[in-house]
C-alpha positions as CSV (number, residue, x, y, z in Angstrom):
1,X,76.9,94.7,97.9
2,X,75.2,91.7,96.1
3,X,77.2,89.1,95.5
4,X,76.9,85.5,94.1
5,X,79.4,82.8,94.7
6,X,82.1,82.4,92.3
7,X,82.4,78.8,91.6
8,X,84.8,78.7,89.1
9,X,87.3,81.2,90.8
10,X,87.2,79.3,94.2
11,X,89.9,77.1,92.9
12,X,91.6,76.5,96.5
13,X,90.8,78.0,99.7
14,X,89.2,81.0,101.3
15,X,92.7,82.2,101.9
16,X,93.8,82.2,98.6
17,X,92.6,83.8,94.8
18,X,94.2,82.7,91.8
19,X,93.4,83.6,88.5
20,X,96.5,81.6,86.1
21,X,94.1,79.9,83.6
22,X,93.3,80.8,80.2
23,X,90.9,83.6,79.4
24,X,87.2,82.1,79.8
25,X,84.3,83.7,78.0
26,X,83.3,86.4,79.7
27,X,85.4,89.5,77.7
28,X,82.9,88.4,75.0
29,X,80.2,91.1,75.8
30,X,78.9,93.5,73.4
31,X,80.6,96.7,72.7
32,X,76.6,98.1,71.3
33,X,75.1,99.0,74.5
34,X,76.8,101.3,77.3
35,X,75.0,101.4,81.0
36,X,74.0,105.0,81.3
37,X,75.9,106.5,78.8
38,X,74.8,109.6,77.4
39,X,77.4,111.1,76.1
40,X,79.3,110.6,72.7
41,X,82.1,112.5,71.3
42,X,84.1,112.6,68.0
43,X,86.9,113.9,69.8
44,X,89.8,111.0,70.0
45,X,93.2,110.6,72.1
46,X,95.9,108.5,72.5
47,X,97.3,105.1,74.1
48,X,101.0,104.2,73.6
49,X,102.9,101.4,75.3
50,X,104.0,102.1,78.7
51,X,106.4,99.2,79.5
52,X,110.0,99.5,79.0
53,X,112.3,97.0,78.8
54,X,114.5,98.8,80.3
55,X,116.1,97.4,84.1
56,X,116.5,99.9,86.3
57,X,116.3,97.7,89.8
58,X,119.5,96.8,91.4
59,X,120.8,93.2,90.3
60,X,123.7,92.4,92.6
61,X,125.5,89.4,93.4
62,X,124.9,88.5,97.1
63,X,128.1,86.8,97.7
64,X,126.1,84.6,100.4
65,X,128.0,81.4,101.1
66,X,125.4,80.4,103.6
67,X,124.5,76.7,103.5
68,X,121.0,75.6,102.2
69,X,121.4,72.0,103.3
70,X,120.3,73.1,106.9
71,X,118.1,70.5,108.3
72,X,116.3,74.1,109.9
73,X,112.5,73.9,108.6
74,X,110.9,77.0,108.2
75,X,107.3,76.6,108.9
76,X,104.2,78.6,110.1
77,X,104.1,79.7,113.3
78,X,107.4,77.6,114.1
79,X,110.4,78.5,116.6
80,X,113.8,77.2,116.0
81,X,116.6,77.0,118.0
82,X,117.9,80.1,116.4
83,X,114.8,81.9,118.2
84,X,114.1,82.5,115.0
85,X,109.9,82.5,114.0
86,X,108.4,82.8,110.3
87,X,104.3,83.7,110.0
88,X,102.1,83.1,107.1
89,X,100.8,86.6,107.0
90,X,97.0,86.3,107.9
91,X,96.1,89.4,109.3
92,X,92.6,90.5,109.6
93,X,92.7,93.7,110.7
94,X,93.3,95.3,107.2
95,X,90.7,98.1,106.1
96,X,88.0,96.8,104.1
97,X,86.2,100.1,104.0
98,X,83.4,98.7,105.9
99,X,82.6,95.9,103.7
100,X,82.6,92.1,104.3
101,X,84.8,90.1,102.9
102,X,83.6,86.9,101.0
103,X,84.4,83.6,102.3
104,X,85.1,82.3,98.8
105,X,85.2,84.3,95.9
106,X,82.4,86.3,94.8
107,X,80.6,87.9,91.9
108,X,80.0,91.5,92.7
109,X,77.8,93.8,90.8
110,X,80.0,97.6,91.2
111,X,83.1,97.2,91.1
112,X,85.8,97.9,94.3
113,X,83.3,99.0,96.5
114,X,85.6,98.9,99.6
115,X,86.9,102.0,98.2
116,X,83.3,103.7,99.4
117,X,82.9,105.9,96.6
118,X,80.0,107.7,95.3
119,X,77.8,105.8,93.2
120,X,77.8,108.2,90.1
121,X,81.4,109.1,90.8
122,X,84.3,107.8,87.8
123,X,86.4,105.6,88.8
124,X,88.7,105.0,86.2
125,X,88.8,104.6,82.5
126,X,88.5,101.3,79.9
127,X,90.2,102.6,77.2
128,X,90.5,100.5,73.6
129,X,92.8,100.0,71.2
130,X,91.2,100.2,67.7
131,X,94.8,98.8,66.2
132,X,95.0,96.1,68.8
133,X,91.8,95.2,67.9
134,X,92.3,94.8,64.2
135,X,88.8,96.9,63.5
136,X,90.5,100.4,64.0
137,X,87.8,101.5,66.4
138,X,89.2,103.3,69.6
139,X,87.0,104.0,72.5
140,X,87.0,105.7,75.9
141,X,84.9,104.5,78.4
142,X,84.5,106.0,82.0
143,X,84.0,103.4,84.9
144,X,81.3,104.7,87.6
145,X,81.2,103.2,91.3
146,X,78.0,101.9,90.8
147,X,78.9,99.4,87.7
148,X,77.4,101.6,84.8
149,X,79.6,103.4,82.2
150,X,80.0,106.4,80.5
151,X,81.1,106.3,76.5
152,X,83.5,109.7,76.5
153,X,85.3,109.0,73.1
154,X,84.6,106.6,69.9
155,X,86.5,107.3,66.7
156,X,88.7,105.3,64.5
157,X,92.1,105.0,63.8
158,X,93.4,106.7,66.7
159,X,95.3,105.7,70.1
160,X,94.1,106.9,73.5
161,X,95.6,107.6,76.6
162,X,93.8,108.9,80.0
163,X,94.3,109.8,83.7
164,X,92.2,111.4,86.0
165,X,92.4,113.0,89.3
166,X,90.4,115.6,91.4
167,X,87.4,116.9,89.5
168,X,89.4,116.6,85.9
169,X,90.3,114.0,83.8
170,X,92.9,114.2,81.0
171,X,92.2,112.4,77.7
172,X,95.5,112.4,74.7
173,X,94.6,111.5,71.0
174,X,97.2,109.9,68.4
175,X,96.7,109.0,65.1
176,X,99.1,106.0,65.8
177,X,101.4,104.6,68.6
178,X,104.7,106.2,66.4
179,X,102.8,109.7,66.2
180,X,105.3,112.5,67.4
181,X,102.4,114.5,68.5
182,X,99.4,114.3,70.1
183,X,96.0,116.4,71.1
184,X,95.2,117.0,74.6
185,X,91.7,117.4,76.2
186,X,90.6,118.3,79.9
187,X,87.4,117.4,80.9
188,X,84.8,117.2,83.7
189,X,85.7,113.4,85.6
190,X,82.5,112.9,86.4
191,X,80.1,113.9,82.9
192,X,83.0,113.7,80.4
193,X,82.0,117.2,79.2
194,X,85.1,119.7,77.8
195,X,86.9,122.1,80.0
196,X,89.2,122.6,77.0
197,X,90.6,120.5,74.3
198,X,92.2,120.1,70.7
199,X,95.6,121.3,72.2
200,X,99.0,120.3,70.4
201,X,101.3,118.5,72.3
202,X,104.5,118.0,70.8
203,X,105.1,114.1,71.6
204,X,103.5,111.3,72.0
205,X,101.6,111.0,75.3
206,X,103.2,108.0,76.9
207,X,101.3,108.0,80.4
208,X,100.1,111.3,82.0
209,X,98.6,112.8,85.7
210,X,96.6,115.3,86.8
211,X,97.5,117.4,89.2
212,X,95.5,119.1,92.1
213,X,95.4,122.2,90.7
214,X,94.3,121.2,86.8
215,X,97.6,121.4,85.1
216,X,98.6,118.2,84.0
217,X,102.1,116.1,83.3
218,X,103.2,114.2,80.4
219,X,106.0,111.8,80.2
220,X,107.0,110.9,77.0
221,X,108.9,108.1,74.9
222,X,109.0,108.9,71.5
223,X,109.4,106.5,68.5
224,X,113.2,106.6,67.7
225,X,113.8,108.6,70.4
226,X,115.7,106.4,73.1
227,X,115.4,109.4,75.7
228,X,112.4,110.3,77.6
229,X,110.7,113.8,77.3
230,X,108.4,115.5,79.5
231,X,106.0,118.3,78.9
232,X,103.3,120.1,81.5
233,X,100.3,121.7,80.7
234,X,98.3,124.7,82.1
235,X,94.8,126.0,81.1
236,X,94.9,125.0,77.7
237,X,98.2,125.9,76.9
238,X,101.9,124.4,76.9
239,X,103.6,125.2,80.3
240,X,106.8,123.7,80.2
241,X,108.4,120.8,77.9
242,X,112.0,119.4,78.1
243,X,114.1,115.6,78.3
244,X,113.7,113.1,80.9
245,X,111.5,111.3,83.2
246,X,108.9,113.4,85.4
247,X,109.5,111.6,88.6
248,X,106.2,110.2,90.2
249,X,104.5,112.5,87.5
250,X,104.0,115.0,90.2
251,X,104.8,118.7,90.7
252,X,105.7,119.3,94.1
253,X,106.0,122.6,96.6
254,X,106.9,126.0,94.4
255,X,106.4,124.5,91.4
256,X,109.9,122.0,91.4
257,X,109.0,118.9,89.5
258,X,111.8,116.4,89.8
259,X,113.2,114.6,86.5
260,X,115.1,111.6,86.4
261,X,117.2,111.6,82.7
262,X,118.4,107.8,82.2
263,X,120.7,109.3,78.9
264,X,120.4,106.3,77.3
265,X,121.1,107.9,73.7
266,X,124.8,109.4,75.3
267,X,127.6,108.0,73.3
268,X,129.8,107.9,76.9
269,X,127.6,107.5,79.8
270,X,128.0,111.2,82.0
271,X,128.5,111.1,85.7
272,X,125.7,110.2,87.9
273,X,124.8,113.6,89.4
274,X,123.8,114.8,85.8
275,X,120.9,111.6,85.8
276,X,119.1,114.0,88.2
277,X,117.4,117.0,88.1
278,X,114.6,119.3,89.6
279,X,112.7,121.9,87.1
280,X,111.0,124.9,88.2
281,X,107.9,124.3,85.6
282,X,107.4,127.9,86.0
283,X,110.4,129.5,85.1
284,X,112.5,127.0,83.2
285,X,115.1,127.5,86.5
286,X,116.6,124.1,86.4
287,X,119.5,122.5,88.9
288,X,121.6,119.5,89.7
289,X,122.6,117.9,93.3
290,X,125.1,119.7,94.9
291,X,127.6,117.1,95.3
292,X,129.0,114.4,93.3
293,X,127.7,111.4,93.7
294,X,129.7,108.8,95.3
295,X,127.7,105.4,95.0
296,X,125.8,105.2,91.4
297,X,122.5,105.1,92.0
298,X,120.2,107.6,94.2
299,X,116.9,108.1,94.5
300,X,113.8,110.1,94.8
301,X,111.5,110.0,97.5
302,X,107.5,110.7,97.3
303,X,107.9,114.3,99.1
304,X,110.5,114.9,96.1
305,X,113.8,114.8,97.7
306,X,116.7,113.5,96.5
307,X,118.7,110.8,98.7
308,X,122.3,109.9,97.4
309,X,125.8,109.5,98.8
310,X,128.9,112.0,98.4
311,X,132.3,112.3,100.0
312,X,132.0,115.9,101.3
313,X,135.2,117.3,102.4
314,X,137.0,113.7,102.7
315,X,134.0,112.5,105.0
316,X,131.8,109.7,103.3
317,X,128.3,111.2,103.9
318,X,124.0,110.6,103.0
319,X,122.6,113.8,101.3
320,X,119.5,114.5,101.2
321,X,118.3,116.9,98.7
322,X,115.4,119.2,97.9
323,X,115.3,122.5,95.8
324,X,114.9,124.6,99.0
325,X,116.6,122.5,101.3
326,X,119.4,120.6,102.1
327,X,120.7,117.9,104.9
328,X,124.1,115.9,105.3
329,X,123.8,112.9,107.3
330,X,127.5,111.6,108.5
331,X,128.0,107.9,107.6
332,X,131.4,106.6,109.2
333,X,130.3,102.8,109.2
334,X,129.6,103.5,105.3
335,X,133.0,105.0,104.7
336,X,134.7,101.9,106.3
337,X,133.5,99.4,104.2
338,X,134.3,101.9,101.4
339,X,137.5,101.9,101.9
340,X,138.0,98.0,102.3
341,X,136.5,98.0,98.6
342,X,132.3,97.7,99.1
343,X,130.3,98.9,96.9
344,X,127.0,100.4,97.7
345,X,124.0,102.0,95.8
346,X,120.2,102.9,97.0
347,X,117.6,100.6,96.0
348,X,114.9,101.9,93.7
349,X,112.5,99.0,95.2
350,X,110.9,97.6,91.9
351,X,112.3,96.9,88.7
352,X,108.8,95.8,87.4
353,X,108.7,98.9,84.6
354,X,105.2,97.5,83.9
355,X,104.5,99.8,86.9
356,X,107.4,101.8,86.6
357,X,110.7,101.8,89.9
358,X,108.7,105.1,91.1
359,X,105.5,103.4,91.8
360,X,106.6,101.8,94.7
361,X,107.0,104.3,96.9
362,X,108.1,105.3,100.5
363,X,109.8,107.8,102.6
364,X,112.0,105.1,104.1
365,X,115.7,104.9,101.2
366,X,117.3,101.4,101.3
367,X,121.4,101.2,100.4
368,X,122.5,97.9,100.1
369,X,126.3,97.2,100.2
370,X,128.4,94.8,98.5
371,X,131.9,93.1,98.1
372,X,132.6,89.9,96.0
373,X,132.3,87.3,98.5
374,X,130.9,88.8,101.6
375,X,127.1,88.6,102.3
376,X,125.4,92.0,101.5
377,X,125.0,94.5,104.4
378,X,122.3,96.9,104.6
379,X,121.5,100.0,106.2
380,X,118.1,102.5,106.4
381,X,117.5,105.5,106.5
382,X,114.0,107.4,107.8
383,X,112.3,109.8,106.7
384,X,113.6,111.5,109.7
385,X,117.1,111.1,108.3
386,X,118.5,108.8,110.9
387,X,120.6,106.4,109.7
388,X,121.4,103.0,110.6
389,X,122.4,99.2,109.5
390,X,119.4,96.8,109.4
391,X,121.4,93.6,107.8
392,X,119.1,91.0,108.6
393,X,119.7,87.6,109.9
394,X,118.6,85.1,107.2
395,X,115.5,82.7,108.4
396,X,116.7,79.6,108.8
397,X,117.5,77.9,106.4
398,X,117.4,80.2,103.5
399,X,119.9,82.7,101.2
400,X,119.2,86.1,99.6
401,X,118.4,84.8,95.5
402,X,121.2,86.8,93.3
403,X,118.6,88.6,91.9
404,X,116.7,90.4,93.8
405,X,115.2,94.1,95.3
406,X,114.7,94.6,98.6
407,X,112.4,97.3,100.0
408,X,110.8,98.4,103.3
409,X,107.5,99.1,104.0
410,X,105.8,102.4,105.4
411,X,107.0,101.4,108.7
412,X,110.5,100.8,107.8
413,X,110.0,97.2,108.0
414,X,112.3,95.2,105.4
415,X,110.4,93.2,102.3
416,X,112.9,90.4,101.3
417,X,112.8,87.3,99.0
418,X,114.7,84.4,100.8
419,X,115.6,80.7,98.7
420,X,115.2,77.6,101.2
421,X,117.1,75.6,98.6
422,X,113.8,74.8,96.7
423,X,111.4,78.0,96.6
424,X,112.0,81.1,96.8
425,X,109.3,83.2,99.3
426,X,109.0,87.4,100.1
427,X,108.7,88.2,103.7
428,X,108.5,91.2,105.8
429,X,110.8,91.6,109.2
430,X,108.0,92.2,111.7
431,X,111.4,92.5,114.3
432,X,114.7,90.6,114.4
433,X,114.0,87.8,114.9
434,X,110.3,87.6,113.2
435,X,109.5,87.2,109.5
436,X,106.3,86.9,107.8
437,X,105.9,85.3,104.7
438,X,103.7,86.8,102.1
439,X,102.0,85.3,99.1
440,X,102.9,82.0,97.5
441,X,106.3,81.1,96.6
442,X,108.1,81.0,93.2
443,X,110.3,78.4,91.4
444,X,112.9,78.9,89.0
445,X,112.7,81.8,88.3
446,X,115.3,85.2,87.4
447,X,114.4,88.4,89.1
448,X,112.2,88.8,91.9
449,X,110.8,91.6,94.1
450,X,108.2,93.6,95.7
451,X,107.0,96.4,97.4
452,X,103.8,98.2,98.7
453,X,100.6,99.7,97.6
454,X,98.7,100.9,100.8
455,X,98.0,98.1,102.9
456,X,98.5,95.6,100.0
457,X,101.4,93.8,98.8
458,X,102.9,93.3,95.1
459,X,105.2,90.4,94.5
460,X,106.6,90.0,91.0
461,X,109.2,87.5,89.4
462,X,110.4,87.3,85.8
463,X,111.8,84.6,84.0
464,X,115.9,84.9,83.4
465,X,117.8,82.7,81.5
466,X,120.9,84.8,82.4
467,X,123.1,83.1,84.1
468,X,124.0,85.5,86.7
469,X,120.7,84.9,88.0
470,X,121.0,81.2,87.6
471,X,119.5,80.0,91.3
472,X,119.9,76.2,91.8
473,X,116.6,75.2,92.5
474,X,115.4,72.1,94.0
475,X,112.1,70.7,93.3
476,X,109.2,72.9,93.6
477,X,106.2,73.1,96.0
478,X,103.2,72.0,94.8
479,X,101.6,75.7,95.1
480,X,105.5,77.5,93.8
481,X,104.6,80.1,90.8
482,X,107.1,79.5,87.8
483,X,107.6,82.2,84.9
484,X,106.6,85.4,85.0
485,X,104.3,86.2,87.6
486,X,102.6,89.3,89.5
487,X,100.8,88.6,92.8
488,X,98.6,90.8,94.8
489,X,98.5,90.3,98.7
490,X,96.0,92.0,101.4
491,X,95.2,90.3,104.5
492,X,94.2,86.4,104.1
493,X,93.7,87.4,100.3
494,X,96.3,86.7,97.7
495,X,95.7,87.7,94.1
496,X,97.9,86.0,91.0
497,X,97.3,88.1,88.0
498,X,96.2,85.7,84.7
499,X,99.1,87.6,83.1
500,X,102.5,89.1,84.3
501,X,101.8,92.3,83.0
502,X,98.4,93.1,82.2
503,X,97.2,94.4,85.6
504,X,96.7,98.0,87.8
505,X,96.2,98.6,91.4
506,X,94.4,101.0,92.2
507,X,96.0,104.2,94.4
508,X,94.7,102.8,97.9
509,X,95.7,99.5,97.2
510,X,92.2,98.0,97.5
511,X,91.6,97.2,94.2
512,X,92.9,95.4,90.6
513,X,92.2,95.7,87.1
514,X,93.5,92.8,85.3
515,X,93.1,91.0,82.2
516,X,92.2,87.5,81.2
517,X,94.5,87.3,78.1
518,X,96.7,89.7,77.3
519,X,98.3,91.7,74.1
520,X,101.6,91.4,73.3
521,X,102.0,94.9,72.9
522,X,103.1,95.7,76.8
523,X,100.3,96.1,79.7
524,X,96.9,95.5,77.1
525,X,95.0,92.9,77.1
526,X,91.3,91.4,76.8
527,X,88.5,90.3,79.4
528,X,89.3,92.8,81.7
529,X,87.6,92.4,85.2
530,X,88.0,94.0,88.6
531,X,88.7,92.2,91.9
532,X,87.9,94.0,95.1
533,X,91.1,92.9,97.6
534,X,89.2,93.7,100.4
535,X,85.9,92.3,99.6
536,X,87.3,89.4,98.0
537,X,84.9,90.2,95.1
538,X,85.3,90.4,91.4
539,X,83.5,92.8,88.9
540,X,83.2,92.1,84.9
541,X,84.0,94.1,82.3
542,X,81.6,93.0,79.3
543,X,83.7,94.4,76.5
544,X,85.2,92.8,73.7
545,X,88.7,93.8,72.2
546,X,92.2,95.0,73.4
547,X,91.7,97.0,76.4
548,X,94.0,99.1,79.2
549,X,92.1,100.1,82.0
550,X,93.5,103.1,84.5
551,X,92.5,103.9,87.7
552,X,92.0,107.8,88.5
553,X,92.6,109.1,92.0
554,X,90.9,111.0,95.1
């Protein structure tokens, strides 16, 4: 990899990459000229808005009395009497995917080259916005791993939207974001050429994936329409079409994609159970859980099944729930504080639906309990369906913030935001008595949380002026994020995005698009560039306009 120093980007240590000032020059490039492109098509697709504002992650009251005024510090490397140590995460033995990390930095010329792709292999997709643009010209642009591009689509007055995966890509035309139908397109990832297009789809394409076999799924929010639809394609022809969310946009063993319906248009809101769903996209065959639910929220897990609580013959038990399976996990310590009037509900682990509750995933389910003035309890449950309680002892001298998601990692290992009074910080449980922070810290601010993308980190925070998330902070370290904000941790690198919203990982966590100023349309924005986590490097984008870029996978 060639790389120059980045002057202007080294703004504070080797340690640390922040990107929070106003968009420079460089999304000023020339839309005239493509790097190896020789391929242009008439054929068009769509782009809607993907964000919703929708909150779907769990906002409860902690009910922690615990005294902030502790004279406790909480610093690197520090034990306290409490036996009681909190890192700063600097671990170098992350995968870099045999490249070497800048020092400071760096200008690279292919972008995310720690991911060890093929040169001539696509990478993802620049698509732009001809109405965000105010000249009406729409374009699709494939991203290669060696830097050079390939111009797919180029039309006017349309709206695009694309994923890719495998050997395929999937590209959806709109006349406009408010179309209630689209066109739909296959082609080859790698040459843009047409496997089959020009097929009606009968709603607008709101973010898609393809799957390993070709067929591709659509999730779909309609203008007007408060409720989400779905529809799946096969060959060039409609599969299977119907309400709700596609969970994880993934079909999973037999056919049984698993849909999530948030009923938001229901006059009288139906009881939980009927909020999930699995669909045989085959047959039509659709079913429910097989219990009722007895805490309000469940959730799915990657591998599809569904983890929620019912009281099963008077016995207060963990279900977990797949199409062709089923297991009931006794939970007496659960049912006691039940009946002494907790309340308890599985975390969904993000509430960022920039990047959607699903795309934080892991096989490891959270529930957090709660009762008005007790601190929350917490208990875990694997993916081999052992349960236990995981309540953490606060670091010293810190409280859980009122609003905030927990999560675990792959290893089961808790992610938690604690408030020393002053800032409020996420940190992962390395083991009882051993927390990590991770990333910078974040001042008065409303909703925080995190999760994980391979072996990166996300940290995001959103400004709340409601009150039940009114935190009394104290005054704020000289380094504290304020506002919005969207941080990207791996190893001794952390990330800030320019912008809260306008930014995608990549599916191995090595890698973010992001954009120097955004729209004010949802995740678009302009200057888009790509930093390389593991490298440290960062890759430029030369196009001018209102761009979204998306990653495809394998």
């Amino acid at each position: 990899m060639r790389v120059r120093p980045r002057t202007p980007l080294a703004l504070l240590s080797t340690s640390l990459l922040t990107l929070g000032c106003p968009a420079d020059d460089r999304g000023d490039g020339q839309d005239d000229e493509v790097g190896d492109s020789d391929t242009e098509s008439d054929s068009t697709g769509s782009d809607t808005d993907t964000s919703t504002d929708t909150d779907t992650g769990s906002e409860t009251d902690s009910g922690m009395e615990t005294d902030t005024s502790t004279e406790t510090e909480t610093e690197t490397g520090t034990e306290t009497d409490t036996e009681t140590e909190t890192d700063t995460d600097t671990d170098t033995d992350t995968d870099t995917g045999g490249v070497e990390p800048c020092e400071e930095p760096c200008e690279a010329d292919t972008p995310c080259l720690s991911a060890d792709a093929d040169p001539g292999q696509v990478i993802g997709a620049l698509v732009r916005s001809g109405a965000r643009s105010d000249d009406d010209i729409s374009q699709v642009r494939f991203q290669r791993a060696d830097g050079s591009e390939l111009l797919v689509r180029d039309d006017v007055v349309v709206e695009y939207q694309v994923s890719g995966a495998g050997q395929w890509a999937f590209i959806a035309e709109m006349p406009d974001d408010c179309a209630s139908s689209s066109l739909g397109a296959l082609v080859d990832r790698n040459t843009g050429d047409a496997i089959w297009e020009g097929l009606p789809i009968p709603h607008t394409v709101t973010r898609s994936a393809v799957q390993p076999d070709g067929r591709v799924v659509i999730e779909s929010y309609d203008c007007g329409d408060t409720d989400p639809h779905f529809v799946v394609l096969e060959d060039d022809a409609l599969l299977d079409e119907g309400e709700g969310e596609p969970v994880h946009l993934t079909i999973r063993a037999n056919d049984w994609l698993p849909i999530y319906r948030p009923h938001n248009s229901a006059e009288e809101e139906p009881p939980p159970e009927e909020f999930y769903a699995w669909r045989k996209v085959s047959t039509g065959q659709e079913f429910g859980p097989t219990y009722p639910l007895a805490a309000w929220q469940a959730r799915f897990t990657p591998s599809g099944e569904l983890v929620y609580a019912a009281e099963i013959n008077g016995d207060w038990t963990i279900v977990v729930e797949a199409p062709e399976s089923i297991e009931l996990i006794p939970a007496p310590a659960i049912e006691a504080l039940f009946a002494e009037g907790w309340y308890g509900t599985f975390e969904w682990e993000h509430g960022d639906w920039q990047l959607r509750p699903y795309e934080f995933v892991s096989e490891w389910s959270l529930l957090r309990t709660w009762k008005p003035g007790e601190s929350d309890r917490f208990f875990r449950l694997s993916p081999d369906n052992e349960l236990e309680e995981v309540t953490p002892t606060p670091p010293p001298g810190t409280v859980l913030p009122k609003c905030t998601t927990p999560n675990l990692d792959h290893l089961g290992r808790l992610l938690m935001v604690w408030f020393d009074g002053d800032a409020a910080s996420m940190m992962r449980q390395d083991d009882p008595d051993t927390w990590t922070t991770l990333g910078l810290p974040m001042h008065d601010v409303g909703w925080m949380g995190g999760g994980e993308f391979g072996e990166s980190h996300y940290l995001h925070s959103k400004f709340s002026n409601n009150n039940f998330c009114d935190t009394p902070w104290g005054r704020p370290p000289a380094n504290a994020l304020t506002d919005d904000s969207a941080q990207y941790i791996r190893g001794p690198v952390t990330f800030v995005a320019p912008d809260a919203r306008s930014h995608r990982i990549d599916a191995e966590g090595r890698c973010v698009a992001y954009s120097q100023m955004k729209d004010f349309q949802g995740p678009w924005g302009e200057g888009w560039s790509i930093v390389d986590l593991a490298g440290n490097a960062i890759f430029d984008i030369p196009h001018a306009g209102v761009h979204l870029f998306e990653w495809f996978e394998g």
